[in-house]
C-alpha positions in Angstrom: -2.4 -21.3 -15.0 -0.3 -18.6 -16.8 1.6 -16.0 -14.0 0.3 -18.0 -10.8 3.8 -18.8 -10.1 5.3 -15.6 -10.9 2.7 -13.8 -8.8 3.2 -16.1 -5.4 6.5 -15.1 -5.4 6.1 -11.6 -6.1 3.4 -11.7 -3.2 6.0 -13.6 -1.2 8.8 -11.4 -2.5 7.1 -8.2 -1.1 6.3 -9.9 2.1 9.1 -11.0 3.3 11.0 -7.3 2.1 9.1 -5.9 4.3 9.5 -8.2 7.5 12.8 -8.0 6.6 12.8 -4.0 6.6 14.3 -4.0 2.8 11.3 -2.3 1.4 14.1 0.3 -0.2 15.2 -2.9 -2.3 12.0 -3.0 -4.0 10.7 0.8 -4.4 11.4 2.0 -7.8 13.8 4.9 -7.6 11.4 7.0 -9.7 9.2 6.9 -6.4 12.0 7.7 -3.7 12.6 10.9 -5.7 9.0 11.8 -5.8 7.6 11.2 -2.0 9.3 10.9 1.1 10.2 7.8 2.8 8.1 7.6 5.5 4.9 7.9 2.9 6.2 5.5 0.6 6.7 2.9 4.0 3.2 4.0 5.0 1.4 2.8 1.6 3.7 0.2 1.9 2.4 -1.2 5.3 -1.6 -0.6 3.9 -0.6 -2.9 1.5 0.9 -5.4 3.1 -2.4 -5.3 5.4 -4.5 -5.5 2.5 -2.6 -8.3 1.7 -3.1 -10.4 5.4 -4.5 -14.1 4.5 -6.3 -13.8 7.3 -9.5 -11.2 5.8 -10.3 -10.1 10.0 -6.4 -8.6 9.8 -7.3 -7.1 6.1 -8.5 -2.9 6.2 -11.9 -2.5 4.9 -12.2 -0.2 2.0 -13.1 2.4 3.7 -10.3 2.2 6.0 -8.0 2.4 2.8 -9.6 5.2 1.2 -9.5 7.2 4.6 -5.7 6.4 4.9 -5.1 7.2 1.1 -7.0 10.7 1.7 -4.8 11.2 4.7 -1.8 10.4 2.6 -2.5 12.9 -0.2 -4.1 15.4 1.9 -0.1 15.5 3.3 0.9 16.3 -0.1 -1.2 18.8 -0.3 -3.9 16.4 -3.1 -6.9 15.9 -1.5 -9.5 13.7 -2.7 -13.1 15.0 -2.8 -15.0 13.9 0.3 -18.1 13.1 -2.3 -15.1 10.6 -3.5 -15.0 8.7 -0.1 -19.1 8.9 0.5 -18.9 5.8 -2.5 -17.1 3.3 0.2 -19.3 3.8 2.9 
């Protein structure tokens, strides 16, 4: 199958920057200009959760949305609440 290969290790690749604590090796720099560090190491961490093989570990979408919300409403970009009704 075309790109299997190439996205394990991309999977892999992000997994083990971020046990590693190297996430800065793999964030565009277009990003680190345009949010703060600890926001980009937040989304960073719901992804990697998302991620968890094992689906009990995984957030459920709701749980994303809210932490996405929570993120922009930091930023001063809130989503519409009517937006979030849709995952429940």
């Amino acid at each position: 199958m075309f790109g299997s290969q190439e996205k394990r290790g991309l999977f892999s690749y992000f997994m083990s920057s971020m046990e590693e604590n190297h996430l800065v090796v793999i964030v565009d720099d277009e990003i680190g200009k345009d949010y703060p560090k600890d926001e980009v190491v937040t989304f960073a961490q719901l992804a990697k959760r998302s991620l968890n093989l094992d689906e009990r570990y995984r957030p459920t979408m709701k749980e994303v949305a809210v932490e996405l919300e929570r993120l922009r409403t930091r930023q001063g970009d809130c989503i519409p609440i009517d937006q979030l009704k849709q995952y429940e």
